[in-house]
N, C-alpha and C positions, 0 to 999 in steps of 0.2 A: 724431220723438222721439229720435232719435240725434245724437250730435256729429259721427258722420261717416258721413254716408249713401250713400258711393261707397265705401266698404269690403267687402269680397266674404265671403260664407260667416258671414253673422250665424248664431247659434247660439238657445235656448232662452235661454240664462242672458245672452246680451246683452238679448234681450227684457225679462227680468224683471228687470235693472237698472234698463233705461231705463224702464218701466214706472213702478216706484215709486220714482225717481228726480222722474218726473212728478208721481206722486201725490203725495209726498213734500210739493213746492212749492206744490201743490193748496191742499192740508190745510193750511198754514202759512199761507197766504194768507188762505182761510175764517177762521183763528184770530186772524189781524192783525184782519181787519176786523171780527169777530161784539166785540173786544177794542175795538176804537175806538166800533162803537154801543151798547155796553155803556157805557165814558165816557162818550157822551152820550149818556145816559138813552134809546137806541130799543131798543125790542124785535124789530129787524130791521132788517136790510141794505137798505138803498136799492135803486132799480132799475137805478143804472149800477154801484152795486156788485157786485150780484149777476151784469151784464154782464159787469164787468172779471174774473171767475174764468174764464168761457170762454175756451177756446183758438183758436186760427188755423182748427183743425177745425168749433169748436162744440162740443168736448168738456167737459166741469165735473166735476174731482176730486172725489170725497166726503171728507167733514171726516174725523177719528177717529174709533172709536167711543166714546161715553160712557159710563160705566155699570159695573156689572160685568164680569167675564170670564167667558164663557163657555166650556168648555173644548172641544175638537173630537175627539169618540167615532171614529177610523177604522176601517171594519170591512173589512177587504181577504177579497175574494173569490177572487181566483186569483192564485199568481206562476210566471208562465212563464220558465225561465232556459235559452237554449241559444246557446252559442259568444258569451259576454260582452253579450247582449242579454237585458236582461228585459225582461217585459209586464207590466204588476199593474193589477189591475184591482182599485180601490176604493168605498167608501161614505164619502163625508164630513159625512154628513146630506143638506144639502141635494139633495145629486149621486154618480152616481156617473161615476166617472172611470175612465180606463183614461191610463197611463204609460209613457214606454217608456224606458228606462234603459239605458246603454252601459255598460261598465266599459274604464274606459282609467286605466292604470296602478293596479290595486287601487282606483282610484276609480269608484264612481257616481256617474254626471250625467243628468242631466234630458236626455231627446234630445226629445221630444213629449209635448204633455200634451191628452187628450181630452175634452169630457163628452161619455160616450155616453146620459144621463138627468139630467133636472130633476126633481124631486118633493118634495114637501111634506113 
């Protein structure tokens, strides 16, 4: 997923570049083609279309969401802060998560991100 895969010391925020950098093309993709069988009149994507969205992996981006927004209630459960390292441990509905945060130069960055729970 990276442009340069022999580059040393990837980071979190390289990750989530490349990440939705991929999706990004995913969903764009999905939108060309659901927009071409829409023009002619099908109600769905062929079976080499729906092929050609997978990746070299086997991966298939998901489209955008459609619809309303829904907004995201985060309910943080603990912040651990000692010698420029946080811990936080949140609820994001679906999940909850735990983070681990550096601060290098007055700034916070993403170092790790966990789900330690899935639930309904």
């Amino acid at each position: 997923m990276t442009k340069e895969p022999k580059k040393p010391n990837y980071g979190y925020l390289d990750y989530k570049l490349s990440y939705y950098s991929w999706w990004k093309d995913g969903a764009t993709r999905i939108e060309e083609l659901m927009a071409k069988a829409n023009k002619e009149d099908r109600q769905s994507l062929t079976k080499d279309e729906v092929k050609s969205l997978t990746d070299n992996k086997g991966r298939m981006a998901l489209g955008r969401l459609k619809g309303d927004y829904v907004p995201v209630n985060l309910v943080f459960s603990s912040i651990d802060i000692q010698d420029g390292v946080a811990i936080v441990i949140f609820d994001d509905g679906p999940r909850t998560n735990q983070m681990i945060l550096v601060n290098l130069n007055n700034k916070w960055l993403i170092a790790g991100d966990k789900f330690l729970s899935i639930h309904p």
